[in-house]
C-alpha positions as CSV (number, residue, x, y, z in Angstrom):
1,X,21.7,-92.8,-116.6
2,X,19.2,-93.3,-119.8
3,X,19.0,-89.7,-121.4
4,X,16.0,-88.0,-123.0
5,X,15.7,-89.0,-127.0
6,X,16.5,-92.8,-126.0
7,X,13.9,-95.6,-126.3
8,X,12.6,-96.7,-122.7
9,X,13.8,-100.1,-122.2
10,X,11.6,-103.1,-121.6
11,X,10.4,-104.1,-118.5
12,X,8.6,-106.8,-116.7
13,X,7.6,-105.8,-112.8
14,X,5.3,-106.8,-110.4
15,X,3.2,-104.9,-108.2
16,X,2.2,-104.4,-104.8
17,X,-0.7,-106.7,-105.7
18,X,1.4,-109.1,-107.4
19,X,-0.7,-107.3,-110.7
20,X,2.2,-107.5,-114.1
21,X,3.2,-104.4,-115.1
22,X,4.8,-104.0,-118.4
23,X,6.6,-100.8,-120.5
24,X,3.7,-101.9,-123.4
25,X,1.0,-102.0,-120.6
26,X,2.0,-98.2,-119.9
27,X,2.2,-96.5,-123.4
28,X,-0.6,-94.1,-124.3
29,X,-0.2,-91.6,-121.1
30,X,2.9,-90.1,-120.1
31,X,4.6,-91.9,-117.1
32,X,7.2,-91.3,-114.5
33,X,9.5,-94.3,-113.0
34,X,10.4,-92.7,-109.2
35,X,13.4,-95.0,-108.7
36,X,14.1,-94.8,-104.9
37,X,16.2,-97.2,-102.5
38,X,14.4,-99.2,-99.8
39,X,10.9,-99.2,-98.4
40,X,10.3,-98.4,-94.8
41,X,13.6,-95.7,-94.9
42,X,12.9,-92.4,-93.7
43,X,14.0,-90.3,-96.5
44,X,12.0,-92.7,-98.9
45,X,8.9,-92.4,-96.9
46,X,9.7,-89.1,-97.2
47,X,10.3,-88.7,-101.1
48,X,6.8,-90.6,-101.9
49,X,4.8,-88.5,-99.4
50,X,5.6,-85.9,-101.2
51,X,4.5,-87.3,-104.4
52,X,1.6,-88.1,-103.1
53,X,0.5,-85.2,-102.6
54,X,1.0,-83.8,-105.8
55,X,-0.7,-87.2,-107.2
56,X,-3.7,-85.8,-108.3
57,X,-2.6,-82.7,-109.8
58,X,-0.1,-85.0,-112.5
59,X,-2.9,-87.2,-113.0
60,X,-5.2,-84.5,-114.2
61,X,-1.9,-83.5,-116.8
62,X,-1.7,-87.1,-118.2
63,X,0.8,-88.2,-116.0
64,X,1.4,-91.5,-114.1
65,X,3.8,-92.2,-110.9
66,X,5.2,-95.6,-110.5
67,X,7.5,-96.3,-108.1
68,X,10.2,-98.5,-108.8
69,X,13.3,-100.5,-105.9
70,X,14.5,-103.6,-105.2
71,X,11.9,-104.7,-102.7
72,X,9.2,-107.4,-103.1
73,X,5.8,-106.7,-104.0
74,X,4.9,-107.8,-99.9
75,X,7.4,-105.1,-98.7
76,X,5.8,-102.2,-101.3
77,X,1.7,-103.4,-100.4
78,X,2.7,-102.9,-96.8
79,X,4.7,-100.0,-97.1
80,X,2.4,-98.8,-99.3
81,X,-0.3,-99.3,-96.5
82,X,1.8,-97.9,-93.7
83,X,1.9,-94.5,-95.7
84,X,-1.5,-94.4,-97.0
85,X,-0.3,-93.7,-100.6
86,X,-1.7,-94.9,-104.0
87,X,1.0,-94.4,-105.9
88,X,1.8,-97.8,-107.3
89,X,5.2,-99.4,-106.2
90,X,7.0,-101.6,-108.7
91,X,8.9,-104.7,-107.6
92,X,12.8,-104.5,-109.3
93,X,13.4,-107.9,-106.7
94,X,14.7,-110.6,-109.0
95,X,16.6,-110.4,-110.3
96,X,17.6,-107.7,-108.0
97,X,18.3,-104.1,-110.0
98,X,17.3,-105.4,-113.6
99,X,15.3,-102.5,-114.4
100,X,17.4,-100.0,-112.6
101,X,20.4,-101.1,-114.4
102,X,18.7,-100.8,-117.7
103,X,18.0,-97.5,-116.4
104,X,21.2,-96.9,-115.4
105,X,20.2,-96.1,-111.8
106,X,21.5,-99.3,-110.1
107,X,24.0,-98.5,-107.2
108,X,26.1,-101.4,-107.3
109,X,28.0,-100.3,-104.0
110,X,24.7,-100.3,-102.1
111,X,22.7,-102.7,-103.8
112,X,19.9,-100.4,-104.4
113,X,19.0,-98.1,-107.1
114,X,20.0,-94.4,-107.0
115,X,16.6,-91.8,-106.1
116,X,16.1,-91.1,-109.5
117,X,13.3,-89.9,-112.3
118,X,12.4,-90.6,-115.5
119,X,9.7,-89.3,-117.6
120,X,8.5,-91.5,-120.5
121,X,6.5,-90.0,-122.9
122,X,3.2,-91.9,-124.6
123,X,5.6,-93.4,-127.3
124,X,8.0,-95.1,-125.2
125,X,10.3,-92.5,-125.6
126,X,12.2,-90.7,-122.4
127,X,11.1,-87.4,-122.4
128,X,13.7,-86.0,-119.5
129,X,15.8,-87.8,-116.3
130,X,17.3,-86.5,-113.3
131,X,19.4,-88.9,-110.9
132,X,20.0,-87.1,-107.3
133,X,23.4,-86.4,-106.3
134,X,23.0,-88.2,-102.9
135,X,21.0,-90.8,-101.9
136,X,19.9,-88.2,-98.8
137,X,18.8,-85.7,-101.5
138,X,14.9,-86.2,-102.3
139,X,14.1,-84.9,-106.0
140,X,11.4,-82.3,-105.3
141,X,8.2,-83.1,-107.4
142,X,8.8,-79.2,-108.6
143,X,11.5,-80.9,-110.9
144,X,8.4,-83.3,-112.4
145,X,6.3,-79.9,-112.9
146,X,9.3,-78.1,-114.6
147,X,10.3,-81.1,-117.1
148,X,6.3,-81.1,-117.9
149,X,6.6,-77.3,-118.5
150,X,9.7,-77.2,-120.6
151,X,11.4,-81.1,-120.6
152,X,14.3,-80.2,-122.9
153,X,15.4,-77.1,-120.2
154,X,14.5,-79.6,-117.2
């Protein structure tokens, strides 16, 4: 998994509304790539509910959410829908895992990236990570807080 201190690598994804989103599109704010596995699971719908409700509060600290799996852009507008979130969902579809392997988040046995979080900081530069253990185990949006709080502890 990328580490805090490397350069964020390049990316190219689309969004739910077929929009381009782009590493240079992001720099300037602080962002955080919520790599989960699959729209429509339960613990997924699960993990971004939570960060949904905590949406605001990151916003009003300079930070973005993007989510990020292996799902089309169709499959994240109507999942995003379904929930009722705004969080924007990235597309890693084709080819399938690019960014999360850049990331080093790709599950190869699964074919799905790992739940995993990375915070990029205004210059491109990963600011902390944290990859869960288990693909059942939802990172708690307290992690996001902490890493804003003190990143190199985090």
């Amino acid at each position: 998994m990328i580490e805090a201190g490397a350069r964020a690598p390049d990316f190219s994804l689309r969004n739910q509304d077929g929009e381009k989103v782009t590493l240079e599109s992001l720099r300037g704010r602080t962002i955080v790539l919520v790599f989960y596995p699959l729209d429509f699971s339960p613990v997924c719908t699960d993990q971004l509910n939570v960060y949904q409700e905590v949406l605001g509060e990151l916003q009003s600290r300079g930070v973005d959410l993007y989510g990020v799996s292996v799902d089309s852009a169709y499959s994240h507008k109507a999942f995003q829908e379904k929930l009722g979130v705004t969080l924007p969902l990235l597309a890693d579809f084709h080819p399938k895992g690019e960014v999360a392997r850049k990331f080093g988040v790709y599950d190869e046995e699964r074919g799905v990236s790992a739940r995993a979080l990375v915070m990029i900081g205004p210059d491109g530069v990963v600011k902390w990570s944290y990859r869960s253990p288990s693909p059942l185990e939802i990172p708690g949006a307290n992690l996001i807080f902490d890493a804003l709080e003190h990143p190199a502890a985090a």
